[in-house]
Every structure is written in C-alpha cells, then in structure tokens.
C-alpha positions in Angstrom: -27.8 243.8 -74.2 -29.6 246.8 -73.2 -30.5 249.2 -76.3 -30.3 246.5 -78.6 -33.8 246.7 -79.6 -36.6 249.2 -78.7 -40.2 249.4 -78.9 -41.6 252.6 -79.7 -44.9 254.3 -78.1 -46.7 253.9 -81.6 -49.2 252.1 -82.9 -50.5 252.6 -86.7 -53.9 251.6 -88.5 -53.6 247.7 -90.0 -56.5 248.3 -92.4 -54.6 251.7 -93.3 -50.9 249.8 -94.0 -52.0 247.2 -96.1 -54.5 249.7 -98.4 -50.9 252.1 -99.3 -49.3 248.0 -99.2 -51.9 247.1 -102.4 -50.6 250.2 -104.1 -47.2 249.3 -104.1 -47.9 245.9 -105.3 -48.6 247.2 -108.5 -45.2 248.2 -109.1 -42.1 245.8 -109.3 -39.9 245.2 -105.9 -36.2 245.1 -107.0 -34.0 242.2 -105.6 -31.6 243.2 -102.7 -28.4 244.1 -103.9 -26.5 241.7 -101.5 -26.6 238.3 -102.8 -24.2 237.1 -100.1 -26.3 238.1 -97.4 -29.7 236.2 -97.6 -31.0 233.3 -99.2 -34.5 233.1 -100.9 -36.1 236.0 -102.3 -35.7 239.0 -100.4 -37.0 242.1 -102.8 -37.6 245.7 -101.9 -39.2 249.6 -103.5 -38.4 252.7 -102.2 -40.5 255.5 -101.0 -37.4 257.9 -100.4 -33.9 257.3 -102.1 -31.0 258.8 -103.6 -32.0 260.0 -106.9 -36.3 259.8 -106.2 -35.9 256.5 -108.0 -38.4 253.6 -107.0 -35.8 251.2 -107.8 -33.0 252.2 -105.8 -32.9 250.6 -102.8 -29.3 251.2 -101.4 -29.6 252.8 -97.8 -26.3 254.1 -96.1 -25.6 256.5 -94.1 -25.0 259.9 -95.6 -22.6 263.0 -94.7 -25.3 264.9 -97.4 -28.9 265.2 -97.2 -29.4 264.4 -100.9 -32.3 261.8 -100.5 -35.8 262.9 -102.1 -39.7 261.2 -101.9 -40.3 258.5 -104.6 -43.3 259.3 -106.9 -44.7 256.1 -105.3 -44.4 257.8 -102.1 -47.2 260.4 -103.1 -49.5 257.8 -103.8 -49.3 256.4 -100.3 -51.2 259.1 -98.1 -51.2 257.1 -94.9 -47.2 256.1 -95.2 -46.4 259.6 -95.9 -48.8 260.6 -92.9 -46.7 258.3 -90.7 -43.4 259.3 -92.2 -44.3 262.9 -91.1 -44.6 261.6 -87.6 -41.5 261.3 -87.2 -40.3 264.8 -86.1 -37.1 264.5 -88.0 -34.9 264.4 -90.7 -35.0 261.1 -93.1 -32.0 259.4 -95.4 -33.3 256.4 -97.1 -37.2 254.8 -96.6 -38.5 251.7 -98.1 -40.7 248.5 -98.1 -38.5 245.5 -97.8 -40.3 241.9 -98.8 -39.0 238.9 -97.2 -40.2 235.9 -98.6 -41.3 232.2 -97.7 -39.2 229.6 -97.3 -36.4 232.9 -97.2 -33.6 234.0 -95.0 -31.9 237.1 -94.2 -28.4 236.1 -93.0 -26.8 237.5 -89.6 -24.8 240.2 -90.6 -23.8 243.4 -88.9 -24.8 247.1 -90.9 -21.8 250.1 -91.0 -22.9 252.4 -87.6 -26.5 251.7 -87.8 -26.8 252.7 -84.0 -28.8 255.9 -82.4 -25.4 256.2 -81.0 -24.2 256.8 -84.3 -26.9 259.3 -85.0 -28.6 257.4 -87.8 -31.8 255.1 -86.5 -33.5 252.6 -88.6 -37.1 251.9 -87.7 -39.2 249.0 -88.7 -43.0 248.9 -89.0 -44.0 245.9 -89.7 -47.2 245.7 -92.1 -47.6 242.0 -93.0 -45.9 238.7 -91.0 -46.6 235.6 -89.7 -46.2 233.6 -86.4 -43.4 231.4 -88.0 -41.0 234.6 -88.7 -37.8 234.5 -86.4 -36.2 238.3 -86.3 -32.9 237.8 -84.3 -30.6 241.2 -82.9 -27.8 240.0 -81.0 -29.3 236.5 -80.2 -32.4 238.0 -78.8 -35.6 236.7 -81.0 -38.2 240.2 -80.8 -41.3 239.7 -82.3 -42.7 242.8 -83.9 -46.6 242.7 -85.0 -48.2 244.0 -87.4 -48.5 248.1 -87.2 -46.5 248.1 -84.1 -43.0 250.1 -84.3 -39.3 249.1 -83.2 -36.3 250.8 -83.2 -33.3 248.0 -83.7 -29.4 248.5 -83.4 -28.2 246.7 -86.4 -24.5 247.4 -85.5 -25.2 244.2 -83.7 -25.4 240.8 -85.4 -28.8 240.4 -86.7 -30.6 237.8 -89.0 -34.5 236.9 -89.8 -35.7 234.0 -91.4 -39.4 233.5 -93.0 -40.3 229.6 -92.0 -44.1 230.9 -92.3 -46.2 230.6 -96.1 -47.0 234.0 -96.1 -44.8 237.2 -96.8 -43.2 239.3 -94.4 -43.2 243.3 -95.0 -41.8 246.1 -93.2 -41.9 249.3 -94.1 -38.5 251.1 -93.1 -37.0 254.4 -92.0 -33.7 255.3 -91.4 -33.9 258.6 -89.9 -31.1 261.2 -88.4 -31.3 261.8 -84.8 -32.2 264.9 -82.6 -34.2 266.0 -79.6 -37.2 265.2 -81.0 -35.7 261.2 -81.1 -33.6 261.5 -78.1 -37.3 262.6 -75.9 -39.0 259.8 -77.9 -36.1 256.8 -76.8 -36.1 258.3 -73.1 -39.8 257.3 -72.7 -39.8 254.3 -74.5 -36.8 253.5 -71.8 -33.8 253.8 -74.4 -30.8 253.8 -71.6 -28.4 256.9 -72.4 -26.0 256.5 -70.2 -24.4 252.9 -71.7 -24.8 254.4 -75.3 -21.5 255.0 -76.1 -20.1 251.6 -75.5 -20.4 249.9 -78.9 -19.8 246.7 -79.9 -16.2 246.2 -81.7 -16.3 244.6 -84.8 -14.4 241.6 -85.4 -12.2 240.9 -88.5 -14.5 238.8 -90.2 -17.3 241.2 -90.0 -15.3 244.4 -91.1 -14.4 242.5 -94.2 -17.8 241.5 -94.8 -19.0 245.1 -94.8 -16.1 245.6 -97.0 -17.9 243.5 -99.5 -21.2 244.8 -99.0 -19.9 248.1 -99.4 -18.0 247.6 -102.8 -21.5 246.6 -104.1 -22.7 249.9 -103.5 -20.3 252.0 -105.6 -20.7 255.1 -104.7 -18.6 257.9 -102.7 -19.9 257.3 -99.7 -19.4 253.4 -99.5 -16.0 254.2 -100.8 -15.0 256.5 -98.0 -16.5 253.8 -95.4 -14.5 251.4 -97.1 -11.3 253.7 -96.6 -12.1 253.9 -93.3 -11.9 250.0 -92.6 -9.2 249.1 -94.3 -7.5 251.6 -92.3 -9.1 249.5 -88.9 -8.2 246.6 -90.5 -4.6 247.4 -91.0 -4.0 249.0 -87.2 -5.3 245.1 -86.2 -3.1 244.0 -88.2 0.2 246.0 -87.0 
C-alpha cells in the first residue's frame, strides 16, 4: 500500500546516537503500559511528555499542546539537536526498548496517519539483523541512524528474534508545510492520502482497551468517539 511507510532524506551520526543512548541508560526505562499488546520486555523513557515526567510514556494524540522537554532531554545535546530538525511542532518523544526474545503484537494506533495530521517518526539507534518490523504485511528494515516515517493506522507488529536490543528513538510530531515539503521529496503520494483504511470491529475494540488504560480526557473522548462507530455498525 502506497504511504504505508516512508523513508525520510536523513541520515544521523551512529557514534552521536548511542553517546546521548549511554546517558539514558543510567536512568530506569518504564514498562509499556499495554500488557496485552506485546510479549517480552518492551520498556520505554521519555524525552518529551505530558507533565516533563521521564516516566510517562503515554503518547496520544492531543487537541492541546500541553507536552513539555524531559530533564533527561537536556542532557542529550545531539537528540535535542535532531529534535530541532524537525521544523515543527512535537506531542510526545521517547526511546522505546524492545527486547530479545520480545514481541510487539500487530495492532493498529487511534489516527496515527500524516493524513490525520499527527506523524510518528522512528530513528532507529540500536538493532540487529534478526528484527522483523511489519506495517501492513510489508517487512521494512530500518538501520541504524536512518529515519522512517510509518502509518501505524495500519496493522503493524515487530518482533526481536536477534540477542541484542532494539532502540528507537521516537517522535510524534504535528504536521505542516514544513512536513508536507519534506514527504513530497521523499515521494509521500498526496493524492491517495485521504483514503484510509476502515477499522474493523475487532480492532476498534482493541483500541477501546488500550485507550481505557490511559485514563485521561483525551483517551476518554477517543473512546466516546468509538463506541459511537461501534454502535452505527451495529444498527
């Protein structure tokens, strides 16, 4: 499917990525919230978050720009120099550490598409050959201190076969002409953009789920929002 995925024109300092990496080893990664969704140990630290928190790790899209920098964030002059690359406004940004022997179920995200306004970005810093990232049944492989756009509207899963640990550092940013010149050269395709993928039943109830776990106003409203869906399928 054209769009699903999208390789970006940039291409960031390995050496640089790991060194701002070693600093936020020496804090704790916080387990993702979503049991359901993977299995292994899949952890995660934020650089930008709801309340500047390190430990809060929830990313949804928000009506309010009410996401600040992590302290942790100001210790990491290279991930804040690529951050401000990015010619745009940012919600939530954080490293996300999939283990060996770990799996990231498919699942489908709540309008996580640049059609929806709201891109997520992945850069990945450390991976291995045996890491299988899956967006709508197409396997990409994304290297070390390359950069990749993904539409995670669409089902999606990765799984870490490899003994080594894979780490992405990650961006969901809001979208504007700045993003919309940056997709056209990298060959984004504007003109099929607006024909997104209709959730089934099954998946609107799994981001039910995932929602409820989030408890707060947002994810409440989203939740509104597909029970409402839910019911005109239903009638």
């Amino acid at each position: 499917m054209q769009n699903a995925f999208l390789k970006l024109p940039f291409h960031f300092s390995e050496e640089k990525l790991l060194k701002d990496l070693e600093v936020c080893r020496t804090y704790n990664f916080t387990s993702h919230f979503n049991k359901n969704d993977y299995s292994g140990e899949w952890t995660s630290i934020a650089l930008r978050s709801q309340n500047g928190e390190i430990d809060n790790i929830f990313a949804l899209p928000q009506t309010e720009k009410k996401f600040k920098d992590t302290q942790l964030l100001q210790n990491c002059a290279y991930f804040k120099e690529i951050i401000d690359a990015f010619k745009c406004e940012k919600e939530s940004i954080r490293l996300l550490n999939l283990k060996p022997d770990s799996e990231i179920k498919e699942h489908t995200d709540y309008n996580l598409g640049y059609e929806d306004g709201v891109f997520r970005i992945h850069i990945p810093i450390t991976t291995n050959s045996d890491v299988h990232f899956f967006i709508n049944s197409e396997e990409i492989k994304m290297l070390p201190s390359e950069c990749w756009y993904g539409n995670f509207n669409l089902p999606h899963s990765v799984k870490n076969d490899g003994e080594t640990d894979r780490i992405h550092l990650i961006m969901d940013c809001f979208r504007n002409d700045w993003s919309d010149n940056l997709f056209a050269e990298s060959g984004y395709n504007f003109e099929v953009e607006n024909h997104q993928p209709e959730y089934s039943r099954e998946a609107k109830l799994q981001m039910i789920e995932e929602l409820k776990l989030m408890d707060t106003e947002i994810s409440k409203a989203m939740i509104l929002e597909l029970q409402k869906d839910l019911k005109k399928i239903q009638n």
